[in-house]
C-alpha positions as a Markdown table, in Angstrom:
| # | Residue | x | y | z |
|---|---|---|---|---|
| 1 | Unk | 146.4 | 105.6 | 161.3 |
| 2 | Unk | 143.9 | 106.6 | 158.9 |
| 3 | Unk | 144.2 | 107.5 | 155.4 |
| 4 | Unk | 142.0 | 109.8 | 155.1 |
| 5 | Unk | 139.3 | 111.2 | 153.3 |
| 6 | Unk | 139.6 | 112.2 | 149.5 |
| 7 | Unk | 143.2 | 111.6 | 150.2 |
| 8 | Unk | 143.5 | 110.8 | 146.4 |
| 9 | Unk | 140.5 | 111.1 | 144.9 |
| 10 | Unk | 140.2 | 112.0 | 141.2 |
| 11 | Unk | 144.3 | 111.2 | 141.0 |
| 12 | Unk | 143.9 | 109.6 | 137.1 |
| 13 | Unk | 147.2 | 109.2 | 137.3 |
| 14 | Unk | 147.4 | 106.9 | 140.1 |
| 15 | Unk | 147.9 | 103.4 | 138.7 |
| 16 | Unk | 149.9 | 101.7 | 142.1 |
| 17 | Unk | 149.9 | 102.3 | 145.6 |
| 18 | Unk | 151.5 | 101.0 | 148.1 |
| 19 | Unk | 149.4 | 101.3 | 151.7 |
| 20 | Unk | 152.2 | 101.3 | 154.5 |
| 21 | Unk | 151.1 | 98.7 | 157.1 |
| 22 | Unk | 151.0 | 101.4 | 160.1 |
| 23 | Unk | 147.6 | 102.2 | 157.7 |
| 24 | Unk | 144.4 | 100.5 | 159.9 |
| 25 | Unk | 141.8 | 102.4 | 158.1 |
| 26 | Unk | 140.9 | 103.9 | 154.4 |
| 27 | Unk | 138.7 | 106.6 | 154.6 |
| 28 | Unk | 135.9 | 107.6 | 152.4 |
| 29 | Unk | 136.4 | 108.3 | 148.6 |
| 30 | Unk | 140.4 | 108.3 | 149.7 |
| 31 | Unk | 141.1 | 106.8 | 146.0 |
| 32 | Unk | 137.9 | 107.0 | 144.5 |
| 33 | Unk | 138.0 | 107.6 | 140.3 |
| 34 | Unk | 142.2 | 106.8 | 140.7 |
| 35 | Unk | 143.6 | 104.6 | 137.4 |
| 36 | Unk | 144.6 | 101.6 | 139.7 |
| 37 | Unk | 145.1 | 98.2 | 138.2 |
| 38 | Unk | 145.3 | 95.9 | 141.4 |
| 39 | Unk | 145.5 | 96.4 | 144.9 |
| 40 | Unk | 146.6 | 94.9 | 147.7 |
| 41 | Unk | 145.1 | 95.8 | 151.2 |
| 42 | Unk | 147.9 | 95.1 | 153.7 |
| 43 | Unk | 147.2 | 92.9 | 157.2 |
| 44 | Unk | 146.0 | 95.5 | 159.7 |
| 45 | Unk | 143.7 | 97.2 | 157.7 |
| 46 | Unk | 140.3 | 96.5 | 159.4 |
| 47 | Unk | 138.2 | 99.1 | 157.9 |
| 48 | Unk | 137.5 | 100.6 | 154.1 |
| 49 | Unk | 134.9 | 103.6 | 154.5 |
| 50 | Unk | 132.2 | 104.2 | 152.0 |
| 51 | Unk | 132.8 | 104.6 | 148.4 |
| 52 | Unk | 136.8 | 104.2 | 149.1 |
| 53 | Unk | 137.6 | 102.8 | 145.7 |
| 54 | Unk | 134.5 | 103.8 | 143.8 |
| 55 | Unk | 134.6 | 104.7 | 140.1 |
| 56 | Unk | 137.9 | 102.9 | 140.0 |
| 57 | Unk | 137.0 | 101.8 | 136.2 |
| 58 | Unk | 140.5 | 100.3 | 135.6 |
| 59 | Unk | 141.0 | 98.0 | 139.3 |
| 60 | Unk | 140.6 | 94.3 | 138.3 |
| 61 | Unk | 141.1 | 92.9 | 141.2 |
| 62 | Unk | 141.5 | 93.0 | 144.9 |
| 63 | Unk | 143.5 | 91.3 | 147.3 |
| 64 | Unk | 141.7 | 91.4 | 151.2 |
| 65 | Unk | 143.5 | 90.4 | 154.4 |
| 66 | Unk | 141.9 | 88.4 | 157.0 |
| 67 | Unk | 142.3 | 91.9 | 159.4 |
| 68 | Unk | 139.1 | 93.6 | 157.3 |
| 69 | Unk | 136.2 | 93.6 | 159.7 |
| 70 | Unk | 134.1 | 96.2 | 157.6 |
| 71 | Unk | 134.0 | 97.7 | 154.1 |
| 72 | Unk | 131.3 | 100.8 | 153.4 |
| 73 | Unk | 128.7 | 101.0 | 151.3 |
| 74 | Unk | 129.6 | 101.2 | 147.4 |
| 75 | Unk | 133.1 | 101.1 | 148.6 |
| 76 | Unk | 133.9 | 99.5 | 145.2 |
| 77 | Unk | 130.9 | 100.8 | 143.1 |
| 78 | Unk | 131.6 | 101.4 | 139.6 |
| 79 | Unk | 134.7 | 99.3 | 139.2 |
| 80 | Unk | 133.3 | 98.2 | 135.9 |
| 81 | Unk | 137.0 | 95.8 | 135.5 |
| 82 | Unk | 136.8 | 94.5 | 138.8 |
| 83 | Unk | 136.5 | 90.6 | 138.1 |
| 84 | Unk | 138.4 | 88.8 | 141.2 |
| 85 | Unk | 138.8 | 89.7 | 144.7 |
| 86 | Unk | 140.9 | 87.6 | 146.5 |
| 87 | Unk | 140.2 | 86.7 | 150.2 |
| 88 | Unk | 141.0 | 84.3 | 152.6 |
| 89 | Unk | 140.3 | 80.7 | 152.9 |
| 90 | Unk | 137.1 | 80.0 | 154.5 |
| 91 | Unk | 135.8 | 83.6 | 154.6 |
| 92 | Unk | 133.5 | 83.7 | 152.0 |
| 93 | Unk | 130.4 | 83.9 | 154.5 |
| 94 | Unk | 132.0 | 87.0 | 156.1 |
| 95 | Unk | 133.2 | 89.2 | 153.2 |
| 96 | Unk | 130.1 | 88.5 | 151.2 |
| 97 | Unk | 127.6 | 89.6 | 154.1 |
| 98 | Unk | 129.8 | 93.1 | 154.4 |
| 99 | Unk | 127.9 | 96.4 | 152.8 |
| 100 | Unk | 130.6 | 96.6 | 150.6 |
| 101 | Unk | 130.6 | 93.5 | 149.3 |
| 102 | Unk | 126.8 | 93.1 | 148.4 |
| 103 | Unk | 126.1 | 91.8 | 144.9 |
| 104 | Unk | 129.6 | 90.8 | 144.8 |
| 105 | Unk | 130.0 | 87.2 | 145.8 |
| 106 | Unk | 130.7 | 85.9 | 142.5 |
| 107 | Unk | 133.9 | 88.0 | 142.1 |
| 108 | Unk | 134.9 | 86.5 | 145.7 |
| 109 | Unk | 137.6 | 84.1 | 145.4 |
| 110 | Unk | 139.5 | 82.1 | 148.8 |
| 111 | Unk | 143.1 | 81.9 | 148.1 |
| 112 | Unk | 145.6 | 79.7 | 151.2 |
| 113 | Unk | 148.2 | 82.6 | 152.4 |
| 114 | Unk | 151.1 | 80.0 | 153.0 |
């Protein structure tokens, strides 16, 4: 399933969500210039289009499942709060080489998923 795009972008409003696990993809701009603190991509979710979460200025930080194989360009652009995004143990190589992630790598931070 796909959530699709500009699903809810320019929701200011939108400060949670809660992607239902049947979700595999997020589609472009789908919560792009939302209010969201922190987010938490569930397991299953292998791709997050272009500019998904751009412009997000109050998101400070991300939570990424060992499922994501791909994540767009600028997906998180503009996300002036963003400080942490947490990932995997040992998959620092692999999130930091994704588009999305470019210029990133010091916000990347392996957590153990016990």
């Amino acid at each position: 399933t796909n959530l699709g795009e500009d699903a809810f972008s320019f929701c200011r409003s939108l400060k949670s969500i809660d992607i239902p696990e049947s979700v595999t993809s997020i589609g472009n701009y789908a919560f792009s210039t939302c209010s969201i603190k922190s987010l938490e991509i569930p397991e299953g979710i292998t791709t997050i289009e272009n500019y998904a979460f751009a412009q997000c200025d109050s998101l400070e930080e991300i939570v990424l499942p060992n499922s994501v194989v791909s994540i767009g360009e600028n997906a998180f652009q503009g996300c002036t709060s963003l400080s942490k995004i947490l990932i995997p143990s040992g998959t620092t190589d692999r999130f930091a080489s994704m588009v999305g992630l470019k210029d990133m790598e010091d916000k990347l931070v392996e957590i153990s998923y016990e």
